[in-house]
N, C-alpha and C positions, 0 to 999 in steps of 0.2 A: 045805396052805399055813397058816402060822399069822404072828404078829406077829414071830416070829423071824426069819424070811423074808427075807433082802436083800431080795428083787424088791417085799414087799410095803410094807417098814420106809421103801422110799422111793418115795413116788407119781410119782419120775419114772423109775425103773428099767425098767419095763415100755415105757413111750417111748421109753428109749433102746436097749432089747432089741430093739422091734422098728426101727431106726431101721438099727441094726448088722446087720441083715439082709439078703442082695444083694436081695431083690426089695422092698426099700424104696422104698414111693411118694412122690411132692409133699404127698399128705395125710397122711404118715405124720412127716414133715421137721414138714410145718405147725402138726402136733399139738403136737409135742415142744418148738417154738420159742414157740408161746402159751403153753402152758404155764410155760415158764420167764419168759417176760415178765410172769404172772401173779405169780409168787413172787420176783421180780428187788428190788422195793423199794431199787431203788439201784443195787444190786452191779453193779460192773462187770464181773465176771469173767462173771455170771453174764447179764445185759443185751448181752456179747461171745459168749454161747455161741449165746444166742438169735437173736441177728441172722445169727451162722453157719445156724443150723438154719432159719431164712428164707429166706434166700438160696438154702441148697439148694435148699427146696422150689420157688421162682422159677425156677429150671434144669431143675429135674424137667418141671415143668407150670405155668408162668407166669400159669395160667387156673385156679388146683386151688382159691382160696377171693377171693372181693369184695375183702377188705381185706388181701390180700397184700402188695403195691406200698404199699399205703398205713404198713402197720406194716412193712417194713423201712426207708422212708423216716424216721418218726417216729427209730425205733430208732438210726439210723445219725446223725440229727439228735442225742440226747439223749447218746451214746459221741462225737459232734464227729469220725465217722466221714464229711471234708465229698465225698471224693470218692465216695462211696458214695452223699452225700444228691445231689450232682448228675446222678449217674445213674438216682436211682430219681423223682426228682422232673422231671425231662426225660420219662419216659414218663407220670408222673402227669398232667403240664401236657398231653401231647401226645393225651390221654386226656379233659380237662376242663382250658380255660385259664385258669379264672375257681376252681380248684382254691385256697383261699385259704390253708390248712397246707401246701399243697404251696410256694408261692409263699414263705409266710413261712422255710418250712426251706432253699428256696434260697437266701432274702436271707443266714440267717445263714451261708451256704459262703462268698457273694460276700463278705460284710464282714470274713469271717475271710481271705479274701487281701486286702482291704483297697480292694477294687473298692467302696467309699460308692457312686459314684451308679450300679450296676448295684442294691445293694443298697435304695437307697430306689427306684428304679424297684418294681422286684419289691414293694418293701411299699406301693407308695401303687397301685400293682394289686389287692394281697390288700384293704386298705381300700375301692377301686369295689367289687370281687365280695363283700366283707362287710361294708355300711356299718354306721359302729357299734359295731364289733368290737370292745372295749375290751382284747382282745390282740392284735389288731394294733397297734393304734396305740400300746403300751406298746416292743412291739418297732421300731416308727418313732423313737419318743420316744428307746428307747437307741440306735438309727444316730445320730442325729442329737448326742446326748451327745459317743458317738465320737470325732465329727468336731469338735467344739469349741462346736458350737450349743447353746449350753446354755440362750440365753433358747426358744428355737423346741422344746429338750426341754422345758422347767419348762413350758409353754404345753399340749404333749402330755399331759405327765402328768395335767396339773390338769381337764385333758378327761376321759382314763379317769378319774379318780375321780368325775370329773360319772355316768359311766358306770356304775362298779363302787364307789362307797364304803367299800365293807369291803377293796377290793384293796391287804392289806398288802403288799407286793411294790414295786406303785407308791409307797404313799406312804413305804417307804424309801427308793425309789429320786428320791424327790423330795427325802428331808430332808437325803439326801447332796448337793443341790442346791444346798441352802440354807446348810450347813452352810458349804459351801466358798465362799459368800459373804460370809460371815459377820452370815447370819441366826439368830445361836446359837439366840437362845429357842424361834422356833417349829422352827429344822432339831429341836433337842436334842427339844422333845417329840415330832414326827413318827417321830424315827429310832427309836423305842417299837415303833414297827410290826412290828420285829423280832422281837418278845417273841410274834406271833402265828404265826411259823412256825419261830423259835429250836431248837425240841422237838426237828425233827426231823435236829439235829447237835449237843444238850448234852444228854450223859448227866443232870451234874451240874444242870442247870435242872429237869428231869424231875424228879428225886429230892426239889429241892426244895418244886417245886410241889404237891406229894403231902402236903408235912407244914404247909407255910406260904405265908401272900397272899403275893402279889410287893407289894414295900415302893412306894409312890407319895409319901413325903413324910411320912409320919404319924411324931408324936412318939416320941422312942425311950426316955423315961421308964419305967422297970425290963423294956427290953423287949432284945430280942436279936436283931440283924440281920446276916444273913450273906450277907457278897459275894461270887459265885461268879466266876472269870475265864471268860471269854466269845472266843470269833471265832478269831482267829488272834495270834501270837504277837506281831506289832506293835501290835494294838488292845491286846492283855494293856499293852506297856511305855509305850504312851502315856498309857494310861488308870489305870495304879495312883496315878501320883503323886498327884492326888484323892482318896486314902483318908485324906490330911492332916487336908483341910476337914471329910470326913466323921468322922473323930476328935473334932474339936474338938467338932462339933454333938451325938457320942453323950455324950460327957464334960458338956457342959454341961445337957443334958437327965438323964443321970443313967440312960444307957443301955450296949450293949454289942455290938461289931462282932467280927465276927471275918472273916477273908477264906480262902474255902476255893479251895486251891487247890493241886492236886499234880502240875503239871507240870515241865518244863525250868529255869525259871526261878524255880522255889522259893527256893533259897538267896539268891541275886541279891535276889529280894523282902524274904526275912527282915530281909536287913539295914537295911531302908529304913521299917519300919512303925514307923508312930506310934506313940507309948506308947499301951497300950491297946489294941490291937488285935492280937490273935492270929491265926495260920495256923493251920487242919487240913487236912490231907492224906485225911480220909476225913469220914464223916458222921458226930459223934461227937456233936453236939451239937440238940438239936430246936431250930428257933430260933422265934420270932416273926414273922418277913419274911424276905425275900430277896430280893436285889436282883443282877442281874448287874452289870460292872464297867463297861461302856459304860453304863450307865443316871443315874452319876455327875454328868456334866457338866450335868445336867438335874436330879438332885434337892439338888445344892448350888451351883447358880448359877454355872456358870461360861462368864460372856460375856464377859469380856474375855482373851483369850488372851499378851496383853504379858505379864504379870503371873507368868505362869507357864514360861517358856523356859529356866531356870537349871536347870543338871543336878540330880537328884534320885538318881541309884543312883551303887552305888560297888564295884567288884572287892576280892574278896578278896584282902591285902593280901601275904598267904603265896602264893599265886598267882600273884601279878602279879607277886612279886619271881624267882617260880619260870619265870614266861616272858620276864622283861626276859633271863638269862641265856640263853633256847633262841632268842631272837630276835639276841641280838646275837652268837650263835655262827655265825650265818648271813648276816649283814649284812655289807655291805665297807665297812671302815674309810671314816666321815664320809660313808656315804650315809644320805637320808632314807630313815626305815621306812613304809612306804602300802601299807596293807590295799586288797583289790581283793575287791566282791562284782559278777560281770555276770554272773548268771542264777541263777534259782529256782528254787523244787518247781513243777516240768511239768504236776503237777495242780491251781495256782491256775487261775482262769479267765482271769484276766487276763498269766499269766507269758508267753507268746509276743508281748505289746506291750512290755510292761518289760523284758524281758531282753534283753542285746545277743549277738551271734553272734560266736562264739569270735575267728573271724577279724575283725571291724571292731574289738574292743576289744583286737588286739594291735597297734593301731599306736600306743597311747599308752603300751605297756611296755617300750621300747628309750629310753625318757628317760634320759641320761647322769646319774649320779650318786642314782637312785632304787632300792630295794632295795623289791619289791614281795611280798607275802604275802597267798595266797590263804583267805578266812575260809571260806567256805563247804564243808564235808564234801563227800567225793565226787566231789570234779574232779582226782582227781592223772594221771589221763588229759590229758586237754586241758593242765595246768602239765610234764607229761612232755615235751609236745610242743614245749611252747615254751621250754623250757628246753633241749630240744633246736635250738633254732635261736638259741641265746645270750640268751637276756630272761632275766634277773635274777629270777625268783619263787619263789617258795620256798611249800611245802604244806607246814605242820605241823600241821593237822588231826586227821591219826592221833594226833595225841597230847592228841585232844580226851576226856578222860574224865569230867569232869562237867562236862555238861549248856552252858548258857551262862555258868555262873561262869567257866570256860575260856575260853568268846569275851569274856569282858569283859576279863578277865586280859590277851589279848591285845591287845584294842583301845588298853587305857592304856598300851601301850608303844609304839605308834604316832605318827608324826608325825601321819596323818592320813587317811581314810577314802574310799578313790571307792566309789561302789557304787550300784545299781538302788534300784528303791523295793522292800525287801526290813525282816524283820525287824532286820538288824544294823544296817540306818539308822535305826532307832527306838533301837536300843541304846545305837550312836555316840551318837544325840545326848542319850539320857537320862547318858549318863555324862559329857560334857562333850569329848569327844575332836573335832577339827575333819571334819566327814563335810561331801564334796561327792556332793551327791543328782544323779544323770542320771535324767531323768524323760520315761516315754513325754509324747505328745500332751497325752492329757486323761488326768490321774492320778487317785490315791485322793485324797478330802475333805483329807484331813489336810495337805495342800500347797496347797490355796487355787488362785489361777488368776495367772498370768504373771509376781507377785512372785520375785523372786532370795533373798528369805530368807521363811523362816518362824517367827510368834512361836511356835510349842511349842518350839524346840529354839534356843537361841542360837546354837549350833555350827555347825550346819546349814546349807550353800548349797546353792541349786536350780539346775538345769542342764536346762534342757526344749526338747524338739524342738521346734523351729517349725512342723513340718506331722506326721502321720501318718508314724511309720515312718523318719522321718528323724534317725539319730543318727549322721552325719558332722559337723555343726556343733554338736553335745554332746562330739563327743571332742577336736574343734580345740579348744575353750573348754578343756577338762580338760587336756588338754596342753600349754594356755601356761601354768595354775594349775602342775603340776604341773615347770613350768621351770626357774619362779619361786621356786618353793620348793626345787628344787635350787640354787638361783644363790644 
């Protein structure tokens, strides 16, 4: 044998050699499966192989190691594999009922079909069997968000930090609390918290952290400060128009910003930077600090949100002229044109609250005199189908080829925007285009709580379920809007 060796080049080949064997035992499965949970650090492909190679071993010999039962539950917990977690958690419980992980991993199956009070049962359980527990009660804290209780969550949270102090988790999940009341100053400094587990989904914060402090405020006199973009592609469009303010301060101080950023929405950005401040697309430059792009609202003051809701981006002009023609190739003579976004990437955590089911958001696409266009990549399935039963929508996606200058290009030839709480409603509203937001229960910060508009976006109306899950009296609302503006 040498290093050459397939079997040896990979320390799981020999596991799975013997694995592939008929006289494969339960401690053979068991072996194979911790080990891949040891080196998973995420992956899900690889976190799905394992919980397979559990399982088996559970079929084999149910009795073949102590913490069986308990790491395929976990496992099946962490992949939101929930009917998996309720079966292995039903023999956990039925084994020890005061089992408090076991109790915690069935509340989150119960609240993910939307069962709240099976689920807070289950967690004010694991809280008797683990008084204290400052993860329990972080997971009570978010049932209770959920469901709209937000003073009885900020109440929880401020408890686990009585608890756990350094628990940056909570005290994001607090600032986002605050935030959405508009407790700007203290949410904006809490929501820092972030900057203590950021690492481990920005490449580019890594890199930076390596060469320069992360910026808290300090003078930028002959100094060079680089903004990295941060989170997801909504926080990127809400969060650059702030690079304004931040302009003014480096120029005044007699310093120098540049904004690193090489994603989707490059172009789109270009066009909108302050004098002064340049993009890189790689790491070209050592800088002085670094500051991610959510970190903004807090190191240049911004607490009053009125002030800032007027569009800030703007389509490529050569583009937009180039899709005013592919839209109205498709439109029927003196219908309005209404972009439709109802579901998202399936790997957000929150996408199966915000997104609507194909079939409730097709009762608001037979509106007489509406010509509807689907923004979102990837659905000419579902618009196949419905166009198969006569709705008016049209997929020109396929003919998305750069990036989101495309989606903006399309949006400004739009009367006007429905769509989930989704990047292209940050877009809508950063370009000025009229978007009506449909908004689960309890949404992200950036929509505030029961208001009908929002100060970040002029354009922008809210449309929010009044209970849990309930978006039949969000499409009646969107469907007289959308009457009205046929009429």
């Amino acid at each position: 044998m040498n290093d050459n060796d397939p079997i040896t080049a990979d320390p799981l080949a020999p596991l799975r050699a013997r694995t592939a064997l008929p006289d494969a035992v339960a401690t053979d499965w068991f072996a194979l499966g911790n080990a891949l949970l040891q080196g998973a650090n995420g992956d899900k492909a690889r976190l799905r192989e394992a919980l397979d190679a559990l399982v088996r071993a559970y079929r084999l010999d149910a009795n073949c190691n102590a913490r069986l039962l308990h790491d395929i539950a976990q496992t099946a917990f962490i992949l939101r594999d929930w009917a998996l977690v309720e079966s292995s958690t039903e023999l956990l419980l039925a084994r020890d009922a005061n089992d408090a992980n076991a109790l915690v991993w069935r509340a989150a199956a119960a609240q993910d079909r939307d069962d709240f009070a099976e689920a807070q049962r289950l967690l004010h359980e694991a809280a008797r069997a683990a008084p204290g527990n400052h993860v329990v009660l972080h997971k009570l804290a978010l049932c209770s968000k959920e469901q709209g209780r937000v003073g009885e969550a900020e109440a929880l949270l401020r408890r686990v930090l009585e608890l756990a102090p350094n628990n940056a988790h909570a005290l994001f999940d607090l600032s986002e609390l605050e935030v959405r009341s508009g407790r700007y100053a203290q949410g904006w400094l809490d929501y820092e918290a972030r900057i203590a587990f950021a690492h481990d989904s920005n490449a580019a914060r890594a890199a930076l952290s390596a060469l320069s402090p992360n910026w808290r405020g300090e003078s930028l006199a002959g100094k060079t400060l680089i903004v990295y973009g941060e989170q997801g592609n909504g926080d990127c469009l809400w969060s650059v128009r702030f690079l304004s303010l931040l302009a003014e301060r480096a120029q005044h101080e007699g310093g120098r910003v540049i904004f690193g950023y090489a994603g989707p929405m490059q172009h789109l950005f270009e066009r909108m930077l302050p004098d002064g401040v340049t993009i890189e697309t790689s790491l070209d430059t050592k800088p002085d600090y670094h500051c991610g792009l959510m970190s903004l609202p807090l190191r240049v003051g911004i607490n009053d949100p009125s002030v800032w809701g007027r569009p800030y981006l703007s389509a490529d002009p050569t583009l937009a002229a180039a899709w005013r023609d592919r839209v109205e190739a498709v439109t029927v003579a003196g219908n309005k044109k209404v972009g439709l976004v109802w579901n998202g990437n399936p790997d957000h955590i929150r996408d199966r609250r915000r997104s609507i089911p194909a079939g409730e958001i097709a009762q608001i696409l037979d509106v007489p005199g509406v010509s509807f266009f689907a923004i979102s990549p990837g659905r000419e399935q579902t618009v196949g189908q419905w166009r198969g039963q006569g709705m008016d929508i049209a997929d020109l996606t396929p003919q998305f080829t750069g990036g989101f200058d495309d989606v903006a290009a399309l949006l400004v030839n739009l009367d006007a925007l429905v769509t989930i709480d989704s990047g292209p409603a940050h877009l809508a509203g950063a370009l000025g285009v009229p978007t009506w937001l449909m908004l689960d229960h309890v949404s992200a910060w950036f929509w505030g709580d029961e208001t009908e508009r929002t100060p970040w976006y002029q354009t922008v109306e809210l449309f929010r379920q009044p209970s849990v899950g309930a978006w039949p009296p969000v499409l009646e609302r969107v469907r007289a809007r959308l009457e009205a503006l046929a009429a």
